[in-house]
C-alpha distance (Angstrom), angle and dihedral (degrees) to the residues before:
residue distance angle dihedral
X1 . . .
X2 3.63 . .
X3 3.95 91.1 .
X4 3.77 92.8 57.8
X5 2.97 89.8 55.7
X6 3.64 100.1 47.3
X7 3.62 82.6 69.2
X8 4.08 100.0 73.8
X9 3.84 119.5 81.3
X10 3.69 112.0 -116.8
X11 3.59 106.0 -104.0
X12 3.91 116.7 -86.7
X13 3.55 126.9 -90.0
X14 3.74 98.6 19.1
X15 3.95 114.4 133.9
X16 3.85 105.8 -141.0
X17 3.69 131.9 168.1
X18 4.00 115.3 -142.9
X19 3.54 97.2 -84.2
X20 3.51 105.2 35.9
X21 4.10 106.9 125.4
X22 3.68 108.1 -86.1
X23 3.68 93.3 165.2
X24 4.21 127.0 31.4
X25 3.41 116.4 -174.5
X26 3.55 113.0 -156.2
X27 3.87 130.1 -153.8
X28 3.48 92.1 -165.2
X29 4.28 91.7 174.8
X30 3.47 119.5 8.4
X31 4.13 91.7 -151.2
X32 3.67 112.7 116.3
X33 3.40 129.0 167.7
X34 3.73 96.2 -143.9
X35 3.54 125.6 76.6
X36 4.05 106.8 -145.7
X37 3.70 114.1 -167.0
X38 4.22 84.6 -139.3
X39 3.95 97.6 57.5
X40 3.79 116.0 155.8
X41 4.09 79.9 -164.5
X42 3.78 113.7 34.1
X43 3.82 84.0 -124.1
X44 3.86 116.6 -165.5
X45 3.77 130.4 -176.1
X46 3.46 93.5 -101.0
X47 4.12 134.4 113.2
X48 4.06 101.1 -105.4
X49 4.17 116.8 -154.4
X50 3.08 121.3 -120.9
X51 3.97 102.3 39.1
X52 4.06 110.9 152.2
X53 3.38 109.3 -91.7
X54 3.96 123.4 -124.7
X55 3.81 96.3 -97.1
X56 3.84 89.0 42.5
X57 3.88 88.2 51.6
X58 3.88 86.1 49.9
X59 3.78 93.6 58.1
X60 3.72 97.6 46.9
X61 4.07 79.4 55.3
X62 3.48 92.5 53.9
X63 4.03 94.8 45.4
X64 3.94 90.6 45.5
X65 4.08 90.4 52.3
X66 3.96 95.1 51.8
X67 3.96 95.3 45.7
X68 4.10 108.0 38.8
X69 4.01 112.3 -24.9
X70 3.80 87.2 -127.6
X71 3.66 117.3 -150.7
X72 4.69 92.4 -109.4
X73 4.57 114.9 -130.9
X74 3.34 92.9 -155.4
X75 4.02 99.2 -152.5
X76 3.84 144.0 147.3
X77 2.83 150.0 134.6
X78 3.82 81.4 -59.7
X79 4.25 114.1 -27.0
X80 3.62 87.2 -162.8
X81 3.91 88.1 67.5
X82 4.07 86.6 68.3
X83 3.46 110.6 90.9
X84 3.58 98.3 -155.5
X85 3.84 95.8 51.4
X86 3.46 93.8 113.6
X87 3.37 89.4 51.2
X88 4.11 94.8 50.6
X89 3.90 89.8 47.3
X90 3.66 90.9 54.5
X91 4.05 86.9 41.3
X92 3.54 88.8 56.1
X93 3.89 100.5 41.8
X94 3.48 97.3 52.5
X95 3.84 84.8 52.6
X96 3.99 90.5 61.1
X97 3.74 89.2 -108.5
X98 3.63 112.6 129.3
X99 4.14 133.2 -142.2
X100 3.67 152.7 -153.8
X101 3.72 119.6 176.4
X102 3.99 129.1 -143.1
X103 4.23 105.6 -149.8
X104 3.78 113.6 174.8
X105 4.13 88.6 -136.6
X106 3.59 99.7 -104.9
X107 3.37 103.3 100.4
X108 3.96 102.1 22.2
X109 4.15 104.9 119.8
X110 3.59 129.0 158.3
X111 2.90 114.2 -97.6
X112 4.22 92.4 41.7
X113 3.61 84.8 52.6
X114 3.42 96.7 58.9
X115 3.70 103.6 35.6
X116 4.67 72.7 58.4
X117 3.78 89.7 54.5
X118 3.89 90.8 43.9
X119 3.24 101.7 53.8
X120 3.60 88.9 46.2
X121 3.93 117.7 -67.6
X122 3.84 109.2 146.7
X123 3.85 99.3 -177.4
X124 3.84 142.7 -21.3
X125 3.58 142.6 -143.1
X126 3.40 126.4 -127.4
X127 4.04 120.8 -164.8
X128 3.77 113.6 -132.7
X129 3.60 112.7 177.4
X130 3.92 107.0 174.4
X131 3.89 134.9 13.0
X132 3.82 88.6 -122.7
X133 3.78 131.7 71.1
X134 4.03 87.2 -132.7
X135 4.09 94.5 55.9
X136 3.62 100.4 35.0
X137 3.96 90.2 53.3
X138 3.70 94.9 38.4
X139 3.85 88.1 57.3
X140 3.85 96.8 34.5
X141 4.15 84.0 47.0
X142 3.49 96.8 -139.0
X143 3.77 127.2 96.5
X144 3.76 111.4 -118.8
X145 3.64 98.2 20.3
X146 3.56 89.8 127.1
X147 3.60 95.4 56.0
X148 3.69 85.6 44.1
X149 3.47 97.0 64.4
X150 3.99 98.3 35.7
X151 3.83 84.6 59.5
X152 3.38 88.6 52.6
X153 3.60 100.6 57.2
X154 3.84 98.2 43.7
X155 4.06 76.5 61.4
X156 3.76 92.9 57.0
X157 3.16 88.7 48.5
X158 3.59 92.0 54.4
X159 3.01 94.2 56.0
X160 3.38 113.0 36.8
X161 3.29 105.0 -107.2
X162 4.07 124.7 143.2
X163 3.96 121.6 -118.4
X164 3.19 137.2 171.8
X165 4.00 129.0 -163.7
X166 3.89 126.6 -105.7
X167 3.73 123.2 -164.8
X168 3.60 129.6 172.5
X169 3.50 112.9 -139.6
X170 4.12 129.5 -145.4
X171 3.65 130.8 125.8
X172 3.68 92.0 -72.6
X173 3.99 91.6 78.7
X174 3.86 105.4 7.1
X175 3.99 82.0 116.8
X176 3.46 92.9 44.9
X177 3.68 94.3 57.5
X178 4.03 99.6 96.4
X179 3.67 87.0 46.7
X180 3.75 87.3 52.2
X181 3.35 90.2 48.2
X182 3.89 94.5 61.1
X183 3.66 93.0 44.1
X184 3.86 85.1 60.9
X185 3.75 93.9 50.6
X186 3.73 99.2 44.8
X187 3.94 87.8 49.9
X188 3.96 94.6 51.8
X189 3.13 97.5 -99.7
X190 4.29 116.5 170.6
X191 3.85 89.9 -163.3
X192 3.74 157.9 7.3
X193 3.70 117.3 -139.8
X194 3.70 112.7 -172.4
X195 3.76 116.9 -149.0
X196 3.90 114.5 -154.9
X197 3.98 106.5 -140.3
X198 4.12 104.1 -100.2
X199 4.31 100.4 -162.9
X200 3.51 96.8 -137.5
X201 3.91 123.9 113.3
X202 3.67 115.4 11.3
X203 3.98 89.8 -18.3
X204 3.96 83.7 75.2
X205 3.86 78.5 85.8
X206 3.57 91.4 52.5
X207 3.96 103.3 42.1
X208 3.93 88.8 114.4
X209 3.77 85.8 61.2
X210 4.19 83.6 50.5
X211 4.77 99.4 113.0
X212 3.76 109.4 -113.6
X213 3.63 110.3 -113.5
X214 3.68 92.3 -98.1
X215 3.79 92.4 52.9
X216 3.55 86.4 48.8
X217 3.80 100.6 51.5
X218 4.26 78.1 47.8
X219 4.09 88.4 65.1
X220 3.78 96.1 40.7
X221 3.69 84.4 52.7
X222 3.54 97.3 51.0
X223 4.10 92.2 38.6
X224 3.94 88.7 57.9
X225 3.51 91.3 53.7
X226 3.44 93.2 43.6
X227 3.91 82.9 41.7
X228 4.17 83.5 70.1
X229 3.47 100.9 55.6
X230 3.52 131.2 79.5
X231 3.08 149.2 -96.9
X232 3.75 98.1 42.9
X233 3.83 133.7 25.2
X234 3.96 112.2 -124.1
X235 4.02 116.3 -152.3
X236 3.41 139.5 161.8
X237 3.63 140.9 -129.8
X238 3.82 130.9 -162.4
X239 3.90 93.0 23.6
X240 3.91 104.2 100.7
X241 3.78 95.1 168.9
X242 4.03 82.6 71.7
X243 3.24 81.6 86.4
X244 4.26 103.1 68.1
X245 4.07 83.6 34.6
X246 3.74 90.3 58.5
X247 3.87 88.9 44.5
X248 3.64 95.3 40.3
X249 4.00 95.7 51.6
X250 3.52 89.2 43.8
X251 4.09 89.8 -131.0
X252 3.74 120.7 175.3
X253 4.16 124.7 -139.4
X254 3.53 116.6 58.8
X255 3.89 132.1 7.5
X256 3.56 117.3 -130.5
X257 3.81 118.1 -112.6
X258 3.47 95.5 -147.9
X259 4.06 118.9 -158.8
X260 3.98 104.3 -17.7
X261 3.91 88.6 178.5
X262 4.00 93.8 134.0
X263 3.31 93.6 1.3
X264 3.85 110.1 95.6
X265 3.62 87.3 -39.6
X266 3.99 140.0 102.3
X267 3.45 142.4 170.8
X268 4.11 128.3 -150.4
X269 3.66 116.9 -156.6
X270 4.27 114.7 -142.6
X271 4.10 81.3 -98.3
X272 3.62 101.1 41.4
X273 3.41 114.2 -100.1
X274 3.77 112.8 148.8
X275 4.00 117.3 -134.2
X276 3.68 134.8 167.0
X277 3.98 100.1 -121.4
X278 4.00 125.0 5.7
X279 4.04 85.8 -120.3
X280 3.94 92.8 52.4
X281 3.55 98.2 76.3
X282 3.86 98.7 -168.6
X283 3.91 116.8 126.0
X284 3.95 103.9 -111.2
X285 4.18 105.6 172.3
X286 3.85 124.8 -14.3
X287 4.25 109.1 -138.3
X288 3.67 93.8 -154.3
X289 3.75 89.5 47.9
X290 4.29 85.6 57.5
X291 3.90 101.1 39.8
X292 3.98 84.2 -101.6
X293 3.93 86.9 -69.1
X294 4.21 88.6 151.4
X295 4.12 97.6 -163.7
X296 3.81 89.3 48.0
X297 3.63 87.8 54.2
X298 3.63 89.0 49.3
X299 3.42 113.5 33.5
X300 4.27 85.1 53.1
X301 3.97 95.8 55.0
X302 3.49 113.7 124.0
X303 4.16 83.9 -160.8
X304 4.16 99.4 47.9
X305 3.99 81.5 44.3
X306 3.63 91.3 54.5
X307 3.95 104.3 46.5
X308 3.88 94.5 55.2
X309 3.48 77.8 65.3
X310 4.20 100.7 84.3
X311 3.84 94.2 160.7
X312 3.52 85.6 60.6
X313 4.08 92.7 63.5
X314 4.01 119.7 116.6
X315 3.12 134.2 -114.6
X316 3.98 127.0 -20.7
X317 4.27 77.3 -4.3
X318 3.70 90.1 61.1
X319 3.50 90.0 50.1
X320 3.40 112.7 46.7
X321 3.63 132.7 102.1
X322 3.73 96.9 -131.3
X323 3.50 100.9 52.4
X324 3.26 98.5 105.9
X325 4.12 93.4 59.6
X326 3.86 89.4 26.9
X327 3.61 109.3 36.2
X328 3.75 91.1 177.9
X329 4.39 119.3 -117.9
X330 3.65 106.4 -55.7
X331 3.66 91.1 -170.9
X332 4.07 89.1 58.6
X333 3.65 93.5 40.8
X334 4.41 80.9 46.7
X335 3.98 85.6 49.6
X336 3.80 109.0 38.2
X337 4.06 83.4 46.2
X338 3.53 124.3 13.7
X339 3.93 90.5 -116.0
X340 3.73 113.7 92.4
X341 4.42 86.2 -162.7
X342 4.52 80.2 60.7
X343 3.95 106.4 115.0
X344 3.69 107.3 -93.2
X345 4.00 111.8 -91.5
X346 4.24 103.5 -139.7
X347 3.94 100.2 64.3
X348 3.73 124.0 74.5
X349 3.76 99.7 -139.9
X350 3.97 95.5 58.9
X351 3.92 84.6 43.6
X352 3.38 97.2 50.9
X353 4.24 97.3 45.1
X354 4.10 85.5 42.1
């Protein structure tokens, strides 16, 4: 969801340095009732100890508005599952912080939707994964997930709330994408965002289904063109070396991001644990540790303090004269090699100069 999110202004006024957290995404439960063969966290449909509590979640709020007012990815697991999201969305609205929500569709009804987008939703994410019912549920792992989440948008669109459409992309659907691509226009869609299989997690059992980098500098090619053309925007997430493709091809829209893993980015864990990306699984602050005081957290990470540091990168990363836009997948550098500095593993050029 990162990408959507990419596309809000960071709210006026605010004085922040270039990687002070624009973005948090928040796995505020890990429960899920799906069972995704790509999961960063093994969820299961299961309560999971530990969670942050209400009045815990409250604090981090509080901590978050006097440092940066980051824009809040409310994720899981499944957010829905928290009772008191309502609550927490309203918590953090009235706080000036703003947020977008990524349900998996089983839960989203009407009237739950809307009390989301009253309290201060802007737009969701839903995860489509193949153009059929048979591929999306065979990769989500749980029969009538694509109906689920088809449901789901006609609600949104009921109500008026924003979405945009995630896919995760490996060679399972790589020749589905076009398809996919319709599917997220006719449902009303205002964007693809392609997310480049990261074998961490669950997905470790997948990593054979991970594209090549020459199959994956194929689907960046096609998204920028499809990027160009209207009626929906086509981005990608998890793909850093975007970034020297764009620039190389000269194409127009968009700039890629590239890898914003410690750089204006941070993930919560559903017990507080601070890390730079959901998929790089590396301990980076502990809340409970820091009497929920967020930039403390931060600001002391040995890990955040060592990714703004780009000319520090290994290998063909280290070299490269995009790093600094790109900065290559920390969590496949992190996974390939145990060191999350390691040149990223998916792009040809940091191969080759590893």
């Amino acid at each position: 969801m990162s990408n959507m999110a990419n596309r809000h202004p960071h709210g006026a006024g605010m004085a922040l340095g270039n990687n002070d957290p624009r973005i948090v995404a928040w796995e505020i439960t890990r429960r899920c009732p799906l069972a995704c063969r790509h999961c960063r966290a093994g969820a299961q449909d299961h309560e999971y100890s530990g969670e942050l509590t209400t009045d815990e979640c409250i604090k981090v709020l509080n901590s978050l508005a006097s440092f940066t007012r980051p824009m809040i990815i409310w994720t899981g697991g499944e957010p829905m599952y928290r009772a008191d999201i309502v609550e927490l969305v309203k918590a953090a609205t009235e706080r000036g912080i703003r947020s977008v929500m990524a349900p998996c569709g089983t839960l989203v009804e009407k009237d739950a939707l809307r009390a989301l987008k009253e309290a201060g939703v802007m737009a969701c994410s839903f995860s489509i994964d193949g153009a059929t019912s048979e591929s999306h549920d065979a990769f989500r792992g749980v029969p009538g997930a694509f109906e689920n989440i088809n449901r789901a948008m006609r609600i949104a669109n009921e109500i008026g709330m924003s979405f945009q459409i995630n896919s995760a992309v490996s060679k399972l659907n790589k020749n589905e994408l076009p398809a996919i691509r319709e599917l997220a226009i006719k449902a009303g869609a205002r964007m693809l965002d392609l997310f480049f299989l990261v074998p961490v997690g669950r997905g470790k059992e997948v990593r054979d289904m991970a594209l090549l980098p020459a199959e994956t500098e194929d689907v960046l090619r096609w998204a920028f063109k499809m990027d160009a053309e209207e009626p929906i925007s086509v981005r990608e997430t998890c793909a850093p070396q975007a970034v020297r493709l764009w620039h190389q091809g000269g194409q127009s829209g968009n700039k890629p991001s590239g890898c914003m893993g410690g750089k204006g980015f941070v993930f919560i864990s559903h017990t507080g644990i601070l890390q730079p990306c959901g998929f790089l699984d590396v301990p980076s602050g502990d809340l409970r540790a820091v009497n929920f005081d967020f930039k403390k957290a931060y600001l002391a990470s040995k890990v955040f303090n060592d990714l703004k540091q780009s000319d520090k990168f290994g290998g063909g990363c280290g070299g490269c004269g995009f790093r600094d836009d790109c900065r290559g997948c920390r969590a496949r550098a992190y996974a390939a090699t145990g060191d999350y500095m390691a040149a990223e593993t998916s792009c040809e050029i940091a191969r080759a100069g590893s």
